[in-house]
C-alpha positions in Angstrom: -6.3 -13.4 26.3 -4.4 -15.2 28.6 -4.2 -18.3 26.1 -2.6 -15.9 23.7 -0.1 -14.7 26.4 0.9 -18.4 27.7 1.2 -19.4 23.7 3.4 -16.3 23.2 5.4 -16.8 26.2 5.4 -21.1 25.3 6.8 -19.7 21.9 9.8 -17.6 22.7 11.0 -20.0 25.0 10.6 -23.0 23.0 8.5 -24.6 25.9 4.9 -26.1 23.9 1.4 -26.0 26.2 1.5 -30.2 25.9 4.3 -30.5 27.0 4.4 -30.7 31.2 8.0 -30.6 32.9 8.5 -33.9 34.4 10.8 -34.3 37.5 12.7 -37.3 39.1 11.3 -38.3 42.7 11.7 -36.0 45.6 12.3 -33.1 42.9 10.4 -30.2 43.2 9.3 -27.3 40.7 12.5 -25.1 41.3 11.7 -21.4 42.7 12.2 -18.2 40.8 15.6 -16.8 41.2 17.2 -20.1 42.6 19.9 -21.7 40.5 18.9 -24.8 38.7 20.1 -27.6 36.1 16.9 -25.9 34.3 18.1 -23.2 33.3 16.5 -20.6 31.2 12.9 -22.3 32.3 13.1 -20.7 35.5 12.7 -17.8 33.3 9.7 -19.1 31.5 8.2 -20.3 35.1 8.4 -16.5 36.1 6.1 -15.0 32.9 3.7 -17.8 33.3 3.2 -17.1 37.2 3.4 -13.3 36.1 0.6 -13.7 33.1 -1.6 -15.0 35.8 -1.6 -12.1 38.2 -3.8 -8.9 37.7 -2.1 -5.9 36.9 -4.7 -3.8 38.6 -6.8 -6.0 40.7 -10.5 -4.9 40.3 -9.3 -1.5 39.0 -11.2 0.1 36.0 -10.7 3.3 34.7 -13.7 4.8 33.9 -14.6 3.1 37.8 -12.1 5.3 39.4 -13.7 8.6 37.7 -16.2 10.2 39.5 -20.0 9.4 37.8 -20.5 12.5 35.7 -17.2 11.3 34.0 -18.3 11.3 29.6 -15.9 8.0 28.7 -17.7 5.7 26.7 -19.1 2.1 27.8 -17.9 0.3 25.3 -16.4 0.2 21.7 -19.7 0.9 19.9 -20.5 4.0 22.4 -16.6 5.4 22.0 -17.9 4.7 17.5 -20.7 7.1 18.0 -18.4 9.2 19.7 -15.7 9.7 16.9 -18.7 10.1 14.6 -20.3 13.2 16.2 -16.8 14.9 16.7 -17.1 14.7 12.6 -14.2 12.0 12.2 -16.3 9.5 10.7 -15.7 8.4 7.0 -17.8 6.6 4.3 -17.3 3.7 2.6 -17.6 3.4 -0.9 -17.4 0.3 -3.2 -15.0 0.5 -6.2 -14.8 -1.9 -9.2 -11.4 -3.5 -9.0 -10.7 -2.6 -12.1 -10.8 1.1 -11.1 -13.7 1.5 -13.5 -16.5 3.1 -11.5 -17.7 3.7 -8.2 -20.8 2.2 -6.9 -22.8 5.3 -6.4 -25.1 7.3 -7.8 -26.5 5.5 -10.3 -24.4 2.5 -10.1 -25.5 1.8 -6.1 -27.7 -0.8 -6.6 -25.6 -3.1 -9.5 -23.8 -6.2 -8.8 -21.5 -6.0 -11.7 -19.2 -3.5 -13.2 -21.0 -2.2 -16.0 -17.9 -0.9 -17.7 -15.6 -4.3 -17.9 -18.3 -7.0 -16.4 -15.9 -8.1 -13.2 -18.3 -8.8 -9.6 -18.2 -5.8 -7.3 -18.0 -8.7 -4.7 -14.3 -10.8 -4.0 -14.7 -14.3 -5.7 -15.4 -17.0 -3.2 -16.6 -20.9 -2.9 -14.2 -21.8 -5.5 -14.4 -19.8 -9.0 -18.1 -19.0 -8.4 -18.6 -15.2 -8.6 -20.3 -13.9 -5.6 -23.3 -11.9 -7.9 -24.0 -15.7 -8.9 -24.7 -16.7 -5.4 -27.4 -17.1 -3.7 -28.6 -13.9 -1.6 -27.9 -15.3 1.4 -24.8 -16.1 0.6 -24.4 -12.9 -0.9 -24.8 -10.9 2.3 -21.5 -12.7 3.6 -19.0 -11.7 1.3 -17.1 -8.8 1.1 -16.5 -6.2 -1.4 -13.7 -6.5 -4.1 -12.5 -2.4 -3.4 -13.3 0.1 -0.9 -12.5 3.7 -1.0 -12.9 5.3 2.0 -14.3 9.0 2.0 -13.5 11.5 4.9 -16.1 14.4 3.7 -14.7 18.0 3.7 -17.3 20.2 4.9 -17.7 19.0 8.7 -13.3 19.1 8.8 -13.4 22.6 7.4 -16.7 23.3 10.0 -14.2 22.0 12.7 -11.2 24.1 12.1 -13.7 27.3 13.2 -14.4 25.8 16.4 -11.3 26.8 18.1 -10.5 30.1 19.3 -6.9 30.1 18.6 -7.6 28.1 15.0 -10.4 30.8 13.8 -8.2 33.8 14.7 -5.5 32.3 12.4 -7.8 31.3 10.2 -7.8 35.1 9.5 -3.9 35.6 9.6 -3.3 35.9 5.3 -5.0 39.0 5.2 -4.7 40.3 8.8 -1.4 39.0 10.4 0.8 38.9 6.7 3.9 41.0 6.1 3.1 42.4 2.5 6.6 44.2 1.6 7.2 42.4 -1.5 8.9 39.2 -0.6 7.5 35.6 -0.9 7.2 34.1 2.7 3.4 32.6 2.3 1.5 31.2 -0.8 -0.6 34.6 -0.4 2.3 36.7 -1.1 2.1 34.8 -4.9 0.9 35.6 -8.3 -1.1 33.0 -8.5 -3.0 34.2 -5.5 -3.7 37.3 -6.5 -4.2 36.9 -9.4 -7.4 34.7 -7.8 -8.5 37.8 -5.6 -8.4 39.6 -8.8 -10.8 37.7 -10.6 -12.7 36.4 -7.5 -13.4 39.3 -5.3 -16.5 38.0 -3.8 -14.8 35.1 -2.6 -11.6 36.6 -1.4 -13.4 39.3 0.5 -14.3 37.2 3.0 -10.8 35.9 4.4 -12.2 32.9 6.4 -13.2 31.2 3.0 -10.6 28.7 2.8 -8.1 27.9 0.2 -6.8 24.7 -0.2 -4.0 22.6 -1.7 -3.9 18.9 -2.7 -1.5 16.8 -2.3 -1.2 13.2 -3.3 1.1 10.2 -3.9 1.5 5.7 -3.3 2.9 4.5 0.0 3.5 0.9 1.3 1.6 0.9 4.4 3.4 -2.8 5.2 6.7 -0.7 5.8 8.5 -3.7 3.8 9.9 -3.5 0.0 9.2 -7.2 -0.2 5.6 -6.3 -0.5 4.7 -4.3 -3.6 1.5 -2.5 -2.6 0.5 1.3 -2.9 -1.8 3.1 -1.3 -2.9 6.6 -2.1 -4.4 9.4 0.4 -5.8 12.9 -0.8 -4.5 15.2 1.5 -5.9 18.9 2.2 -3.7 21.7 3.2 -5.8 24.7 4.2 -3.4 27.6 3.0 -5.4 30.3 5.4 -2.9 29.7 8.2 0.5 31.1 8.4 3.6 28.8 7.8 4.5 27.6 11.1 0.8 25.8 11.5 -0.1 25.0 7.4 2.3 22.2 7.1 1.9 21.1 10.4 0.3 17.5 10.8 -2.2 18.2 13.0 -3.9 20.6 10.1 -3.3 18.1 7.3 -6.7 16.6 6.3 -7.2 13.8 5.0 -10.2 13.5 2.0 -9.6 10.3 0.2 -7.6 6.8 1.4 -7.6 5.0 -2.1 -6.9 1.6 -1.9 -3.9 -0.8 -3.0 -2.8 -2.9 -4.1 -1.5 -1.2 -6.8 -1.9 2.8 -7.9 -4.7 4.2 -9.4 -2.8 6.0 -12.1 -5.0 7.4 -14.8 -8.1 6.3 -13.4 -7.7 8.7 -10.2 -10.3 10.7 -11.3 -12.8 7.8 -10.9 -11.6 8.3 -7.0 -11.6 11.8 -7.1 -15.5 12.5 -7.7 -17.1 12.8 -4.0 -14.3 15.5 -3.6 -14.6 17.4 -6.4 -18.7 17.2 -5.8 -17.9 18.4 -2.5 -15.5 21.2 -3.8 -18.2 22.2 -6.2 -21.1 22.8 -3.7 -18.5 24.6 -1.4 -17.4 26.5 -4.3 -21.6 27.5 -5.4 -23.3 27.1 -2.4 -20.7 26.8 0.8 -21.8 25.1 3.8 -23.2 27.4 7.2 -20.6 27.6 9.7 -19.9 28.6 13.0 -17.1 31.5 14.1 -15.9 31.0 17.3 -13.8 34.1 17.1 -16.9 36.2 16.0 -19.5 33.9 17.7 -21.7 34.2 15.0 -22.7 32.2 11.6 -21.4 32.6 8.2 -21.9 30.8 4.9 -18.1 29.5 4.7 -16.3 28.6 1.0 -13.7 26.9 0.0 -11.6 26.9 -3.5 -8.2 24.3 -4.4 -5.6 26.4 -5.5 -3.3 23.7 -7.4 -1.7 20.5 -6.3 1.2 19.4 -4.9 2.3 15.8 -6.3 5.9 13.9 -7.8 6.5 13.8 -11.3 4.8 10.5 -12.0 1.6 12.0 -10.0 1.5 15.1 -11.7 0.7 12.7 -14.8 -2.0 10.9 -13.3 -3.5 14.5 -12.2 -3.1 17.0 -14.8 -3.4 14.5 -17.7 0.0 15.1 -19.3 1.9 12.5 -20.1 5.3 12.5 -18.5 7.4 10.2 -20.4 8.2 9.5 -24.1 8.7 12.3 -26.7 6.6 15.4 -24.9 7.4 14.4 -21.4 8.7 18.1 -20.2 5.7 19.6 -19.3 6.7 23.3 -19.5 8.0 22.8 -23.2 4.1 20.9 -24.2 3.9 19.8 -27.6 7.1 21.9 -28.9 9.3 19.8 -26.5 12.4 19.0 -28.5 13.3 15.3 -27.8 15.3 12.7 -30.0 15.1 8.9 -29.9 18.9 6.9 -28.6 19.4 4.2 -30.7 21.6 2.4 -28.6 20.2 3.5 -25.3 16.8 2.8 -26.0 15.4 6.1 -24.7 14.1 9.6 -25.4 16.6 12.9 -24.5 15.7 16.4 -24.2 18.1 18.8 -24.9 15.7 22.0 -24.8 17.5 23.9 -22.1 19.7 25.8 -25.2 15.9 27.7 -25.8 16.0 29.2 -22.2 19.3 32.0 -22.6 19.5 35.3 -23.8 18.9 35.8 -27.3 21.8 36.2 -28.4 23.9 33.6 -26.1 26.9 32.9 -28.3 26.2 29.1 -26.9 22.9 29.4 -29.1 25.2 28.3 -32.2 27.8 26.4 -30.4 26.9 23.0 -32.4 29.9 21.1 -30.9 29.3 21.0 -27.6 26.2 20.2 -27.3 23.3 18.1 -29.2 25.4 19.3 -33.1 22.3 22.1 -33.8 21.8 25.3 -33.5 19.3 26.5 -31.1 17.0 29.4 -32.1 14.0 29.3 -30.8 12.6 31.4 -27.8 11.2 29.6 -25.1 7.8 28.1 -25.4 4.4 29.8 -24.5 3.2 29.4 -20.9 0.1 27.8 -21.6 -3.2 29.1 -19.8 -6.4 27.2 -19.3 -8.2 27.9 -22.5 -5.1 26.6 -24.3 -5.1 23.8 -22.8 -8.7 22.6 -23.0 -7.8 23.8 -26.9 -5.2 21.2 -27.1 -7.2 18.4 -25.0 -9.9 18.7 -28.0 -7.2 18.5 -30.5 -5.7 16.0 -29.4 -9.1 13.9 -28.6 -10.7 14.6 -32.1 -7.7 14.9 -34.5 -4.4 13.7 -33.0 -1.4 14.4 -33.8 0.7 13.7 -36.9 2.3 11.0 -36.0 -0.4 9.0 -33.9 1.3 10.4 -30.5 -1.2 12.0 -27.7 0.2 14.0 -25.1 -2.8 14.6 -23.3 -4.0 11.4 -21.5 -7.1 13.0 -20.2 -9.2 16.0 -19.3 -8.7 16.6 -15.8 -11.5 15.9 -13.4 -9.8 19.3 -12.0 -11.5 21.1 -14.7 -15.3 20.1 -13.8 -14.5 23.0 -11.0 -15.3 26.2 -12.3 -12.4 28.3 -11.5 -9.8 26.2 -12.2 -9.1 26.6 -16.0 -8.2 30.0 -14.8 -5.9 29.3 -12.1 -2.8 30.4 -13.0 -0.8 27.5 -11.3 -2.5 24.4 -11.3 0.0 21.9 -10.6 3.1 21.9 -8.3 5.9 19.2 -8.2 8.1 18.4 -5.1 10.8 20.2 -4.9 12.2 17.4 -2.9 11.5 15.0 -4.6 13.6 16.2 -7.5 16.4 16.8 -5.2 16.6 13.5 -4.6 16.4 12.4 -8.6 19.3 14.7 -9.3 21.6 13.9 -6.2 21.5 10.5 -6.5 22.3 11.0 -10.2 24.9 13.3 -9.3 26.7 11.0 -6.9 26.3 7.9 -8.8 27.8 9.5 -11.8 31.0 11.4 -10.0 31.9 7.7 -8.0 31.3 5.8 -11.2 28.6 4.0 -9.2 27.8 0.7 -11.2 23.6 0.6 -12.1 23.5 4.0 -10.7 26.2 6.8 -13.0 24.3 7.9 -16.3 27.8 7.6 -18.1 28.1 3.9 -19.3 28.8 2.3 -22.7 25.5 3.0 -24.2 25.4 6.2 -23.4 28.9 6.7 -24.7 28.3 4.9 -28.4 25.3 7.1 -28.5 27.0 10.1 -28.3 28.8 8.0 -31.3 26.0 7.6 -33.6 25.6 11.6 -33.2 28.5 12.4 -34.0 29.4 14.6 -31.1 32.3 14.8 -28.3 35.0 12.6 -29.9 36.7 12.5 -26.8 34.1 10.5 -24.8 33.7 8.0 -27.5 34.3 4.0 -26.5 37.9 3.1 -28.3 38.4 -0.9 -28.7 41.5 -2.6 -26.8 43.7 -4.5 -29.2 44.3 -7.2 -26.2 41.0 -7.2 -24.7 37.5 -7.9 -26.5 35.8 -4.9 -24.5 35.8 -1.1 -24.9 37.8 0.8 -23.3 35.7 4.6 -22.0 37.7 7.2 -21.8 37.9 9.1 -18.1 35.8 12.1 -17.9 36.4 15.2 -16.6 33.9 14.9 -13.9 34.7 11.6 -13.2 36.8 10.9 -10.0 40.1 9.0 -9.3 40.2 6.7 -6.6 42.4 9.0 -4.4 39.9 11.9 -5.1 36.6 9.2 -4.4 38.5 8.5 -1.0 39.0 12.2 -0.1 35.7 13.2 -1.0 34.2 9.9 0.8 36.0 11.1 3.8 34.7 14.1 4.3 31.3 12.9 4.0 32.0 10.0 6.2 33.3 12.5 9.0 30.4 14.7 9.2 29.1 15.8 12.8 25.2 16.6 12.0 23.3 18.6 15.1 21.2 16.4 17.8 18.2 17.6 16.4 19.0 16.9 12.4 16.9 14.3 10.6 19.5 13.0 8.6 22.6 11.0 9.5 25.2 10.8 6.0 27.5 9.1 7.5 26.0 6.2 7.9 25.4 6.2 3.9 28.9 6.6 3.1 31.3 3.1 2.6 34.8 4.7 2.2 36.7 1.3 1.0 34.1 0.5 -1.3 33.8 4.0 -2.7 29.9 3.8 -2.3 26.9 6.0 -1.4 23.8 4.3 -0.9 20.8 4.5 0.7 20.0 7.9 1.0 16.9 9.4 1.9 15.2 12.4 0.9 16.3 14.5 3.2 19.5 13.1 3.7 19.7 14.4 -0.3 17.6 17.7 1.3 20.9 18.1 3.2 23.8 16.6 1.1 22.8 19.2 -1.7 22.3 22.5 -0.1 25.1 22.3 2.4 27.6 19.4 2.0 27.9 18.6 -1.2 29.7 22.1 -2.1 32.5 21.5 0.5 32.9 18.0 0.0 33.7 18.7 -4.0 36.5 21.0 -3.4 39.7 20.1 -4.6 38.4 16.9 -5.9 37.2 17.9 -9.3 38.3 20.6 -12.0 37.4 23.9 -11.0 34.9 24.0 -14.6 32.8 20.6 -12.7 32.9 21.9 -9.0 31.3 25.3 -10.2 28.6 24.1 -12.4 27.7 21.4 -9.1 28.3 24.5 -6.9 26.0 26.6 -8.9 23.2 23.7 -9.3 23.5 23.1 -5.3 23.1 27.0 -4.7 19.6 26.8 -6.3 18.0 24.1 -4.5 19.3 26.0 -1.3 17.6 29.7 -2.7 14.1 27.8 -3.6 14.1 26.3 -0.6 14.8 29.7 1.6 11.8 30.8 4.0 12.1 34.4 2.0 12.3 34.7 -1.2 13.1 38.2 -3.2 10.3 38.4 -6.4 13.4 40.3 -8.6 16.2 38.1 -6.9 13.9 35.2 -8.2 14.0 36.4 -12.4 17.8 36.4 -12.2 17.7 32.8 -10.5 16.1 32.1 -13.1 18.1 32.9 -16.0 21.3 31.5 -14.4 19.8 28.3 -13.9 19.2 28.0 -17.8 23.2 28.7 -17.7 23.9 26.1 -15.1 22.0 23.9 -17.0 24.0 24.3 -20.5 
């Protein structure tokens, strides 16, 4: 250790180990704190004499606790430790082609059976390790490794403390029931799983859970390109100020990088679910510190809580291409850009009353008439319906909107959950925002209004006024202004504002330090600097910079995120939020 501090210390002051000061006769090693030709080695003098010294001479402190003291020996003894608290994981080979796990039946092979690559990293050259000698075999490591926290002893756990067990209890015992939405139990969804479940739900310790999932870079650089995914528990039993608290979160599943699992997440999913299953059938024997007695606990997922892309890689629907809106299914109404090279859905028409006079208003939007009432929310047995269809027959032209059959659906109630899947609402305030604010600056790579999508609008015929005109002196187009585009003197006003913002000590988010006023630029914002922007800035900041028909629509569209996002929500407030989103929208 103290080689690795003198090499540190020989490092930041560009002084190398080898390398011995030399002085002329009668010249002496010069003191610390006396002035010098030297220099900054005085410095370097000082943190080598420092290294050398004990911080605590003879000091230990497990020594200066008394003898009944419990701390462990030694790193193997503080092991066993974390192990019989329950923190313990197991570790689980994975072919690195995210084909199988080796379990089960596959414990004992070498190979994947499925594509034929080594469960073992390559090493001595190109030789695969399951071509080694055994030996040598014993040395290497293996290609994947998923690492599996088990659920039962982290749910036994959370009924050892007092305080935990008696909230434990709080949906049913502690819960305001008057009609508004504050908890997940004040839901449909929820009750509608009471309903059909009483057995379960008459015991309110059984636990409900929700899943949440997505990639992070755990290098904290973008230079890397590496994802990581964690399966994360939220037990739904406690009230809001301790569910979403971190110190509840569990976590089930660390899948490893270096890139993301995407459909083959189920393969990564099955100790879970098989542990969800026997909760579910059999549930595990607990104790109940509140009680102080033993019961046969349960536990149930309620739905998940993922981004877009993940909700693809978890429900099986695809989310991209020509059915990519998941509440429309297969009668999502998309059309192909020529120019643009991408699908657009114009569905939101289906959404307004029936007889919306912008129902026949061809013009202004996609040039048809919309008809159609909105599609069927599809329950559980219509979708398994369609995942066979889709599997055995296809569609008419050779497009499958149904990746896969959820591993989801191997649990026994959930084809009858009546919300399986849940997006981030956050998430999807920061998609829209940043399209928002790169569109109204004109943001180069980041407004959706640029030539392509201008000559498509072109090749369908539709808003005239937005179409590219040629210059006579210039070999470019020429796109004419928008009505929600901004002028300079308007981007500098609204830039201002922005710029000028005093947040509170304790906010999260900082704008200002997003916001380049002479370059008319917003970039780098996070999500909840979009959190923020949306809900409470963004409607000032557009005053008087934008005709009153833009700044209501924005106003409207920021005024949503703000009510979804309240702590109480009003069930009938919630149907007319509704509808006039599908008007915002239009």
């Amino acid at each position: 250790m103290e080689h690795d501090m003198d090499g540190l210390i020989h490092d930041v002051f560009g002084v190398h180990l080898m390398e011995e000061p030399t002085f002329g006769e009668g010249e002496r090693n010069p003191e610390v704190g006396e002035s010098s030709k030297f220099g900054e080695n005085i410095k370097f003098y000082q943190l080598v004499e420092d290294n050398e010294k004990r911080l605590y001479p003879n000091y230990l402190l497990r020594d200066a606790l008394p003898e009944e003291n419990v701390l462990p020996k030694s790193y193997y003894e503080t092991k066993k430790m974390i192990l019989a608290l329950g923190l313990g994981y197991e570790k689980i080979h994975a072919c690195p082609n995210d084909c199988i796990l080796y379990r089960n039946k596959y414990v004992n092979d070498q190979v994947c059976p499925k594509c034929g690559t080594s469960r073992w990293k390559t090493t001595n050259g190109d030789v695969p390790a399951n071509e080694m000698g055994t030996s040598e075999k014993r040395k290497n490591l293996p290609a994947k490794i998923l690492r599996w926290f088990p659920l039962k002893q982290m749910l036994q756990r959370l009924f050892m403390s007092f305080e935990v067990v008696e909230s434990m209890r709080w949906h049913q015992d502690g819960r305001l029931n008057d009609g508004s939405l504050r908890h997940p139990a004040d839901s449909l969804a929820w009750k509608e799983f009471d309903a059909r479940y009483p057995t379960f739900s008459s015991d309110p310790r059984n636990v409900r859970l929700g899943l949440a999932s997505d990639g992070f870079n755990p290098f904290k650089t973008m230079s890397i390109s590496h994802s990581t995914w964690p399966i994360i528990l939220i037990p739904y039993n406690l009230p809001p100020w301790m569910c979403m608290k971190q110190s509840f979160f569990m976590v089930s599943l660390l899948i490893p990088g270096p890139k993301s699992p995407g459909n083959n997440i189920d393969i990564y999913l099955q100790p879970l679910v098989e542990e969800l299953q026997d909760l579910w059938n059999d549930g595990i024997e607990t104790y109940d510190a509140y009680k102080r007695d033993k019961f046969q606990l349960r536990a149930a997922v309620m739905w998940t809580i993922n981004d877009f892309p993940a909700y693809a890689n978890l429900s099986g629907w695809i989310t991209k291409g020509q059915y990519a809106c998941p509440c429309c299914g297969i009668e999502t109404n998309s059309r192909w850009l020529s120019i643009g090279k991408k699908n657009f859905y114009m569905c939101h028409l289906r959404w307004l009353a029936p007889r919306h006079k912008w129902r026949l208003n061809e013009k202004d939007f996609d040039g048809t008439q919309e008809l159609r009432n909105p599609p069927k929310r599809l329950d559980g047995d219509d979708i398994l319906r369609q995942i066979d269809k889709s599997r055995d027959e296809g569609l008419e032209n050779g497009a499958q909107p149904w990746k896969k059959k959820s591993i989801f659906f191997t649990l026994p109630y959930w084809q009858y959950n009546v919300l399986r899947h849940n997006l981030n609402v956050m998430h999807i305030e920061k998609n829209v925002c940043d399209n928002i604010i790169g569109t109204l600056l004109n943001q180069e790579g980041k407004s959706k209004d640029n030539y392509k999508a201008r000559a498509d609008l072109v090749v369908m015929g539709i808003r005239s006024m937005l179409h590219p005109q040629s210059s006579p002196k210039r070999r470019t187009f020429l796109l004419p202004r928008a009505c929600y585009q901004m002028t300079n003197k308007e981007k500098y006003a609204f830039l201002s504002i922005l710029k000028n913002v005093k947040s509170p000590d304790e906010c999260s988010s900082s704008i200002p330090r997003c916001v380049q006023v002479n370059q008319r630029k917003i970039f780098g914002l996070k999500s909840y600097d979009c959190h923020v922007l949306m809900q409470e800035l963004l409607p000032i900041a557009l005053r008087g910079s934008l005709p009153d028909k833009v700044t209501s629509v924005l106003v409207d569209l920021c005024n949503f995120f703000k009510q979804i996002c309240s702590k109480v929500l009003n069930v009938e407030y919630l149907s007319q939020l509704e509808s006039k989103i599908a008007t915002t929208l239009c």
